[in-house]
C-alpha positions in Angstrom: 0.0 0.0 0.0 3.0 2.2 0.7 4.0 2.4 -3.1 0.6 3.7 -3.9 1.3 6.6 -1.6 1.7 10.3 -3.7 4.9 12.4 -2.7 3.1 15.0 -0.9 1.6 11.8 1.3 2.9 10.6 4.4 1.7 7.0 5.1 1.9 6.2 9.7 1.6 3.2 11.0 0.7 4.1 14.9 -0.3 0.7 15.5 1.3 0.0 19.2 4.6 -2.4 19.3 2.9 -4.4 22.1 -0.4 -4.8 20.1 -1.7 -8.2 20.4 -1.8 -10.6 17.3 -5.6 -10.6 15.6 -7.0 -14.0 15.2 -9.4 -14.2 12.5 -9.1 -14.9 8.4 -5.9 -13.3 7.6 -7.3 -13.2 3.8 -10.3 -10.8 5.0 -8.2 -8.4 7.3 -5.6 -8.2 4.7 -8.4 -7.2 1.7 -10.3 -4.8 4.4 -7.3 -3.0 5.5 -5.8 -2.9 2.1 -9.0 -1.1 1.0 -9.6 1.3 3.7 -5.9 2.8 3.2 -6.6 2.3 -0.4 -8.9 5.0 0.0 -7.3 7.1 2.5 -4.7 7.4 0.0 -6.9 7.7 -3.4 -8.8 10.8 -1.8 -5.5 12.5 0.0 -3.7 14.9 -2.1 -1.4 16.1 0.5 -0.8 15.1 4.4 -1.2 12.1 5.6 -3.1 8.7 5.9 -3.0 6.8 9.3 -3.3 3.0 10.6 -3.8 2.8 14.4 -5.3 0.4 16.5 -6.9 0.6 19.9 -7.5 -2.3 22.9 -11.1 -2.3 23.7 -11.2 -4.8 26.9 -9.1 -8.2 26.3 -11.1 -9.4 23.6 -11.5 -6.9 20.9 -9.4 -3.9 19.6 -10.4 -1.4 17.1 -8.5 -0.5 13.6 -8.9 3.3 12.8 -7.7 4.7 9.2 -7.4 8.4 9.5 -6.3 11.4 6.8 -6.2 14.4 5.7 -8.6 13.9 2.6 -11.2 15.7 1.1 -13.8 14.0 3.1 -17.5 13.0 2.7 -20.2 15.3 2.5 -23.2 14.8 4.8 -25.2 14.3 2.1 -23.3 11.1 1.1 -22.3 9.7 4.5 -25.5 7.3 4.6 -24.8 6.4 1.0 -20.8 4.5 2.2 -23.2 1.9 3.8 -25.0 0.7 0.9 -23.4 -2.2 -1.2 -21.9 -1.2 -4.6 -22.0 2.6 -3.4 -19.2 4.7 -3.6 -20.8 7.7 -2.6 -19.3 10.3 -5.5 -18.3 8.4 -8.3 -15.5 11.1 -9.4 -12.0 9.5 -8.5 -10.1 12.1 -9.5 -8.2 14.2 -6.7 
């Protein structure tokens, strides 16, 4: 995902040393990850995308993807959750 990374964008991994392993289907986190910071990057011109993870309890941690991008406009934030919905179908920057 690195490589797909502009000049003006700075990928961060601020996913704790100490983080426990994940078990679950490697092939699934791999292609959810990939897509999320996929994204993050696609829609960032400039600045930066980040991976960071949170414990929540023993059990469960959450995966955040944050960056600098564009955004989505309030008026397509319900639309992310449909299948097949990209919300604006322009992919340029």
């Amino acid at each position: 995902v690195a490589t797909l990374c502009p000049p003006k964008v700075k990928l961060v991994n601020s996913i704790p040393e100490q983080q426990p392993l994940i078990e679950g289907d490697s092939t699934r986190i791999n292609q959810i990850l990939t897509n999320l910071l996929s994204n993050a990057i696609k829609f960032t011109p400039e600045g930066s995308v980040t991976l960071s993870s949170t414990m929540l309890g023993t059990a469960e941690v959450m995966i955040e993807v944050t960056d600098t991008g564009v955004g989505i406009s309030e008026a397509k934030i319900e639309q992310v959750w449909k299948p097949f919905d990209r919300g604006d179908s322009k992919t340029a920057r």
